[in-house]
C-alpha positions in Angstrom: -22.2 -95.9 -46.6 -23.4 -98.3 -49.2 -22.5 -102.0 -48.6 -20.2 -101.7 -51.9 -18.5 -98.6 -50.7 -18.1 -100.5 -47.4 -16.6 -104.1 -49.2 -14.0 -101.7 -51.5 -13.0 -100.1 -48.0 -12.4 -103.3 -46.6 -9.3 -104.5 -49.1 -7.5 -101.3 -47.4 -7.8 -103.5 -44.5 -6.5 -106.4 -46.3 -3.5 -105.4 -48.3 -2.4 -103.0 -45.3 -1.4 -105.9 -43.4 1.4 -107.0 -46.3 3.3 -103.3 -46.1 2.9 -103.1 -42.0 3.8 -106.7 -40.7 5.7 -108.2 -44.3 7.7 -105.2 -45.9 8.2 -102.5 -42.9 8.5 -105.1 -39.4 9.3 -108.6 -40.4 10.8 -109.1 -43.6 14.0 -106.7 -43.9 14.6 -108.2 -40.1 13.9 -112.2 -41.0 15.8 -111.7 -44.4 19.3 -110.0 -42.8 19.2 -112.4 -40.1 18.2 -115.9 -41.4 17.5 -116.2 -44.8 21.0 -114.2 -45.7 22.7 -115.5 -42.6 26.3 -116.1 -43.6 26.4 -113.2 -46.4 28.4 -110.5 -46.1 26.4 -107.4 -44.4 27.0 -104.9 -47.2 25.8 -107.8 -49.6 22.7 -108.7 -47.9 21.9 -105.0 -47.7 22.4 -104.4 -51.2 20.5 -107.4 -52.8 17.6 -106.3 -50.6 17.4 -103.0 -52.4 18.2 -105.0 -55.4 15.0 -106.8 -55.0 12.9 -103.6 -53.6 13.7 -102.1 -56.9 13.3 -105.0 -59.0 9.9 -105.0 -57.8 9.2 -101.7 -58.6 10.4 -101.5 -61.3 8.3 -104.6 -62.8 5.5 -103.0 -61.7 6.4 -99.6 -63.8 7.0 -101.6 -67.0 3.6 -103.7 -66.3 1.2 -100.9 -64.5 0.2 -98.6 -68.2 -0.5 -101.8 -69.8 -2.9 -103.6 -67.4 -4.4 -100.5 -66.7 -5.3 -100.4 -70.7 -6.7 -103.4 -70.4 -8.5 -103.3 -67.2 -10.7 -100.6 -68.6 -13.1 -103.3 -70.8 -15.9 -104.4 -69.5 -15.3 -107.2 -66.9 -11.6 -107.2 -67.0 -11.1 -104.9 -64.0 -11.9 -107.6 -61.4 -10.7 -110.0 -63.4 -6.9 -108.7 -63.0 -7.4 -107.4 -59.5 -8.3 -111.5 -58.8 -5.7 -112.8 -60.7 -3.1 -111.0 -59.0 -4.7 -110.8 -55.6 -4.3 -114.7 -55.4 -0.7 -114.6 -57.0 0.1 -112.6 -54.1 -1.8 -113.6 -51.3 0.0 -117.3 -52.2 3.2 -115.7 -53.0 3.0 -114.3 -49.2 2.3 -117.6 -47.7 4.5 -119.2 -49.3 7.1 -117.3 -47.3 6.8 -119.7 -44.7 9.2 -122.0 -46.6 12.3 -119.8 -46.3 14.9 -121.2 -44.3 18.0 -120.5 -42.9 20.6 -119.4 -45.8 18.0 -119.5 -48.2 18.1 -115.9 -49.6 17.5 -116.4 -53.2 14.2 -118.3 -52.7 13.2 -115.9 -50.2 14.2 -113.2 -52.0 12.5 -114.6 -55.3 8.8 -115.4 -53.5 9.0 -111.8 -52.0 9.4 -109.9 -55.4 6.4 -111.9 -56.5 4.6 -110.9 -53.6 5.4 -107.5 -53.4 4.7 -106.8 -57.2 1.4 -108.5 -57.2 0.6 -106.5 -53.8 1.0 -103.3 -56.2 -0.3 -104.8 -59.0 -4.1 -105.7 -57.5 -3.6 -101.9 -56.4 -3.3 -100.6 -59.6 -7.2 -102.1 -60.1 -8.5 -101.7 -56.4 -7.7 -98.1 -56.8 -9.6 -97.7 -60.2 -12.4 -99.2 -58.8 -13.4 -96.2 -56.8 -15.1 -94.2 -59.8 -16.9 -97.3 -60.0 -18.2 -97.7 -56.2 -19.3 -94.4 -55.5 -19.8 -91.0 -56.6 -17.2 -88.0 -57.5 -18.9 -86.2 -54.4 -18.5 -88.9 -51.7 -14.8 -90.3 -53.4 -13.3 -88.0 -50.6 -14.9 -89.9 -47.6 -14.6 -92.9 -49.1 -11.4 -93.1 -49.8 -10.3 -91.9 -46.5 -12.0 -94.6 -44.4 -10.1 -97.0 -46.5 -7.4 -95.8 -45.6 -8.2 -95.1 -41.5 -9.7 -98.8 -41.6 -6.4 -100.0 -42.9 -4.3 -98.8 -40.6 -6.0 -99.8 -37.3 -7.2 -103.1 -38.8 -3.6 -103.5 -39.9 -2.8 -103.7 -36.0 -4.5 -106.9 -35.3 -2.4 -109.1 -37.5 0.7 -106.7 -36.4 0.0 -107.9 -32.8 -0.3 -111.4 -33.5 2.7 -111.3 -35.1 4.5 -109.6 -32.5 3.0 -111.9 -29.5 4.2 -114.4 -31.9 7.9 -113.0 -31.8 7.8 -112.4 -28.1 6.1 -115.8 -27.2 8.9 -117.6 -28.9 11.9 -115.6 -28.4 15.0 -117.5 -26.8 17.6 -115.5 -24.4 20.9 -115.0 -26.8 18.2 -115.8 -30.4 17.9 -113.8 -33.0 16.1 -110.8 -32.8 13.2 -112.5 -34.5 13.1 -116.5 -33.9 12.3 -118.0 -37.7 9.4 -120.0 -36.7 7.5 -116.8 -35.7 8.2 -114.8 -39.0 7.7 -117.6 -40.8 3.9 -118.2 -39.1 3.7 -114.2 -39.1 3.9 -114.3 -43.4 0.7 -117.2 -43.2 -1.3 -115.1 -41.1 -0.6 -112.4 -43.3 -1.6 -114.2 -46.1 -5.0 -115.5 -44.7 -5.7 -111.8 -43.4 -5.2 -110.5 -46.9 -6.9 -113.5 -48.8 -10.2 -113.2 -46.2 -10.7 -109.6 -46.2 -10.5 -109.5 -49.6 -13.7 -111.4 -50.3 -16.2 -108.7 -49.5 -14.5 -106.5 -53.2 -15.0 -109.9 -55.0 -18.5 -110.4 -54.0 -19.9 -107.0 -54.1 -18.0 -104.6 -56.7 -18.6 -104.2 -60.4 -16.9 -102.7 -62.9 -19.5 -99.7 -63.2 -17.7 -97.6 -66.2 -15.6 -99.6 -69.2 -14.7 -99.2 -72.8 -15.8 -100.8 -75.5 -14.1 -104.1 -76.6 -12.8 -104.6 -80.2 -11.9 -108.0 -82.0 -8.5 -107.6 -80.9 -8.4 -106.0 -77.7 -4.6 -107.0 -76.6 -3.3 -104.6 -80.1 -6.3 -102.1 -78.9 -5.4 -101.7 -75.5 -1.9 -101.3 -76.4 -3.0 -98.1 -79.2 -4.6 -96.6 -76.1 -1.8 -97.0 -74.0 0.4 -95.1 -76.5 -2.2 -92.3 -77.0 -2.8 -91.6 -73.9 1.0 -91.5 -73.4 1.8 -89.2 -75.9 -1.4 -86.7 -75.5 -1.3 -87.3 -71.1 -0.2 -83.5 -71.4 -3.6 -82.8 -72.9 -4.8 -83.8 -69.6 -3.6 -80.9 -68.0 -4.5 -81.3 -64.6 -4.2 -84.9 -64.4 -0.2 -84.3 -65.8 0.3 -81.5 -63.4 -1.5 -83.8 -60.3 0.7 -87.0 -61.4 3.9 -84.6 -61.3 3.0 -83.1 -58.3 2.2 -86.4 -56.5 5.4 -87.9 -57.6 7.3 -84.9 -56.0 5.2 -85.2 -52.2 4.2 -88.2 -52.1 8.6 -89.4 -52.6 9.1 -87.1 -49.3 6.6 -89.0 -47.5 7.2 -92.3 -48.7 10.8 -91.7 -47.9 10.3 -89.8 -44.2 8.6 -93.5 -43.9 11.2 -95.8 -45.0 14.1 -94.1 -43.7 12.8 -93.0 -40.5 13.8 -96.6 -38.9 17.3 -96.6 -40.2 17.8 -92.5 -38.9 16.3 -93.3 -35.8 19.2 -96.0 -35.1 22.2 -94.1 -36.5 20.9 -91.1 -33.7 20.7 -93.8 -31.0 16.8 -94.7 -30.4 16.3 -97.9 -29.2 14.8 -101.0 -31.2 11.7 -100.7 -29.2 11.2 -96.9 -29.3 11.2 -97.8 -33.3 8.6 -100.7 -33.2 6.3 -98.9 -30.5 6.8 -95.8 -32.9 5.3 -97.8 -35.4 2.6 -99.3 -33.8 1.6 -95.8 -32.2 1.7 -94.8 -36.1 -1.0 -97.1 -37.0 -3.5 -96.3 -34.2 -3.4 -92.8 -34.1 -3.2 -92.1 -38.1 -7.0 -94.2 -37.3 -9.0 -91.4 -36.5 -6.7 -88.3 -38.4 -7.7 -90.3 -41.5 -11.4 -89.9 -40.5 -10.7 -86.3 -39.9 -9.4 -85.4 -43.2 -12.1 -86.9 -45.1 -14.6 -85.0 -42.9 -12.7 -82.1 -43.6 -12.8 -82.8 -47.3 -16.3 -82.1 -47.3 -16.4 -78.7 -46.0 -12.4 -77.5 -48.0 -11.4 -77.7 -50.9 -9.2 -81.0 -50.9 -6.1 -78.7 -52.6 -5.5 -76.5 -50.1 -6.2 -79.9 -47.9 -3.2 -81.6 -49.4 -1.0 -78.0 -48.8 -1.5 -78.4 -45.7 -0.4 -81.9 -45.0 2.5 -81.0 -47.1 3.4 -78.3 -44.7 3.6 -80.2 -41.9 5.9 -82.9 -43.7 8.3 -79.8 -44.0 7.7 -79.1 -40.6 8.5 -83.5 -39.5 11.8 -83.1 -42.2 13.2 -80.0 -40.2 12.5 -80.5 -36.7 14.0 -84.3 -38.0 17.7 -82.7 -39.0 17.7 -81.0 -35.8 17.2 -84.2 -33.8 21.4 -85.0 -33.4 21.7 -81.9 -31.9 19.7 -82.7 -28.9 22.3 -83.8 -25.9 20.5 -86.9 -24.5 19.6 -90.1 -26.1 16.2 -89.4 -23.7 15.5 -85.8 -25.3 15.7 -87.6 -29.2 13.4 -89.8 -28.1 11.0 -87.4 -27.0 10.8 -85.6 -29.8 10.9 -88.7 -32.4 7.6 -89.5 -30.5 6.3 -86.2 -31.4 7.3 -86.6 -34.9 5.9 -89.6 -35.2 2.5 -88.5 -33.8 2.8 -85.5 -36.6 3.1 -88.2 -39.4 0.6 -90.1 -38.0 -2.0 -86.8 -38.2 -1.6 -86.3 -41.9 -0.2 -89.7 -43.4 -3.6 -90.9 -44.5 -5.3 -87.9 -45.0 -2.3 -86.9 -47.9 -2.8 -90.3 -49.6 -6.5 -91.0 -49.4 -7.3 -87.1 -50.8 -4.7 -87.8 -53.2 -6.4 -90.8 -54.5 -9.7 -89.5 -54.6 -8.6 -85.9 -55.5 -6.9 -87.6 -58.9 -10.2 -89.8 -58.9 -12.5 -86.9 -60.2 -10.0 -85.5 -62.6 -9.4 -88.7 -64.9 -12.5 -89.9 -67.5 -14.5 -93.0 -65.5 -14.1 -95.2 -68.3 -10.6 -94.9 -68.4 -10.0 -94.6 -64.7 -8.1 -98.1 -64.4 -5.1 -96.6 -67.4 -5.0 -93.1 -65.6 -4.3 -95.4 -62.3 -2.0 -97.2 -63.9 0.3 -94.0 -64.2 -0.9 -93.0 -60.9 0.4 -96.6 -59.8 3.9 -95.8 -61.3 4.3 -91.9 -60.3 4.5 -93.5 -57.1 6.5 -96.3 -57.7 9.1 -94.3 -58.7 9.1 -91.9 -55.9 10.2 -95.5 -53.5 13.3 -94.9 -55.9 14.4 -91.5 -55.7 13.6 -90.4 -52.4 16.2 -93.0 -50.8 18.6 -92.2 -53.5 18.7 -88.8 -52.6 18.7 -89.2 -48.5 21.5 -91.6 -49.4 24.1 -89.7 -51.9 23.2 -86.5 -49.8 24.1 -87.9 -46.6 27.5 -89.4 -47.4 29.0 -86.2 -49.6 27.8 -84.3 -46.2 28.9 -86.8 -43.7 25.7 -86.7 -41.9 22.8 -88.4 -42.7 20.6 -85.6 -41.3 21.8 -83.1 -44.1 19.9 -86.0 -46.0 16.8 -86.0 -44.1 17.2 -82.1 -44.6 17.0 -82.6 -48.7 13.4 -84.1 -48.2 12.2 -80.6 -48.0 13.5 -80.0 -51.9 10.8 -82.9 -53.0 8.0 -80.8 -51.0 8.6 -77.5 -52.1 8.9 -78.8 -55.9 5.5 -80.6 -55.6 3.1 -78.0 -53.7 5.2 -75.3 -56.1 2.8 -78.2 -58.9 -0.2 -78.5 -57.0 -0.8 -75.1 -56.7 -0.7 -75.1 -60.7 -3.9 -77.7 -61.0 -7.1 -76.6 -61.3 -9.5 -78.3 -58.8 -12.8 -77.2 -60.4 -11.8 -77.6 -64.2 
């Protein structure tokens, strides 16, 4: 690999650390039990989803426009900078929530969390700019393998952290832990960022006009109103939207259905951690594969064995022991962990050869917000599902409708065109 192919790899390895130790293990944890402590469960619950959403949902009204903009020359790393050191500082300062304080806590995270998605938007862009269309399958899966095993380290620390300190009769997580866990966070995302800011360069831009603010906002339209002229690209982004909301949501709910069928704390957090490692070299696997498949029937694949996770999932309460669910939640989780980073990186690089180089940081802008809004409707419909059934594992079930609707899409877009 080329040494810029190797520094745009290594941000996977910073901004992985955020989502593993901040969003999925620390944060919902540290918020429910200290900064909200005293607030009504239900209401602590809700203004965390309030605030997942919020962030999201800044992010879809920002994303098309910053990706406009980040397509002239030198503007690209320009944004990804700005918003990398609004977040990394956003992240650190974390470590100044205290007890009760749920609306400064709550405030710094959205910050965090939208600039986390925002420096994606331009991170992702730049991969028509550090390699070639034939090598942006490998590429993009190392980021992705590096990120999740490097995302252990800080994971650990954390968690020795949270162990070191714990008190008999504390809370699950002691606030001086979390609260050091979000800094080291911060400095692993802030230091491993350093390589993309010394080495990449915006390879492919448009040309600037004397008002380039009104300009990129006439290209924003267009491309808008004529995306359908992009066949493939529409058809991808629809498709995406549809697979990659089942497995953002088999993700994020998969903690939550593991308690209401009895799993253990631990069994969650080793499940997690297990996750990481193993999704290392399956990530490795599917870009190798990439390279002697077509990357379509690739991605069928993975999505088939997300249907196969979301069934053998719904038939997990009927097991009789507590032991048995276990068992098999530890297979399941070794299934997501075989094709969770092969789907996402071939997705990224798949959509990476279909959109116009010069324009690649707009087309990632909508790529940016297909996903966004699948973190909103997945949950949404495990949710309502599961409580006019009275089981949340005729929820888990409905995951398989968002699979079946996007490979029905995929199989529509034309890989060679």
């Amino acid at each position: 690999m080329t040494r810029t192919e190797k520094s745009w790899i290594l941000y996977d390895v910073a901004n992985s650390a955020f989502v593993l130790v901040v969003v999925t293990a620390v944060m919902p944890i540290f918020f429910k039990e200290i900064a909200a402590r005293g607030v009504a469960p239900e209401v602590s619950t809700a203004w965390w989803g309030y605030a997942n959403s919020l962030s999201s949902l800044i992010l879809v009204v920002l994303a098309p426009t910053m990706g406009t903009f980040a397509d002239y020359e030198g503007w690209k790393k320009r944004l990804f900078a700005i918003f990398l050191i609004a977040g990394v500082a956003a992240t650190a300062l974390l470590f100044f929530c205290r007890e009760g304080a749920w609306g400064y806590c709550l405030t710094v995270f959205v910050v965090a969390s939208t600039c986390w998605s925002g420096a994606n938007v331009f991170y992702d862009a730049f991969i028509t700019d550090v390699t070639e269309p034939e090598r942006m399958d490998m590429v993009s899966t190392a980021g992705y393998a590096w990120g999740y095993i490097g995302s252990v380290i800080p994971f650990l620390a954390v968690i020795g952290l949270i162990l070191g300190m714990k008190s008999p009769g504390g809370t699950v997580i002691p606030a001086a832990a979390a609260r050091a866990g979000f800094v080291i966070v911060a400095i692993w995302w802030l230091v491993f960022s350093l390589p993309l800011l010394r080495d990449v360069r915006q390879v492919y831009f448009c040309p600037q006009s004397d008002h380039p603010v009104a300009e990129a906002f006439q290209r924003m339209v267009v491309t808008f109103r004529h995306i359908r002229g992009y066949r493939n690209s529409f058809l991808f982004l629809l498709a995406y939207f549809f697979f990659i909301d089942g497995i953002n949501t088999v993700i994020t709910m998969s903690v939550a259905y593991g308690i209401d069928i009895g799993l253990s704390t631990t069994t969650l957090i080793l499940a997690i951690l297990i996750i990481q490692i193993i999704a290392f070299p399956f990530s490795l696997l599917w870009g190798r594969l990439a390279g002697r498949f077509a990357v379509k029937p690739l991605l069928q694949a993975g999505i088939a064995i997300y249907c196969l996770i979301t069934f053998i999932a719904f038939l997990l309460p009927s097991l009789p022991t507590v032991q048995a669910r276990t068992i098999v939640f530890w297979i399941l989780s070794v299934l997501v962990a075989t094709s969770m980073g092969g789907i996402q990186a071939l997705s990224r690089s798949f959509f990476g050869r279909l959109v116009p180089p010069d324009r690649s940081a707009e087309f990632f802008g909508f790529y940016n917000i297909s996903g966004k809004f699948a973190t909103i409707t997945g949950p949404f419909l495990v949710g309502i599902t599961g409580q006019l059934a009275g089981h949340s594992r005729y929820g888990v079930l409905s995951i398989l409708i968002l699979f079946v609707i996007g490979s029905l899409v995929l199989a529509r877009v034309d890989e060679h065109a």
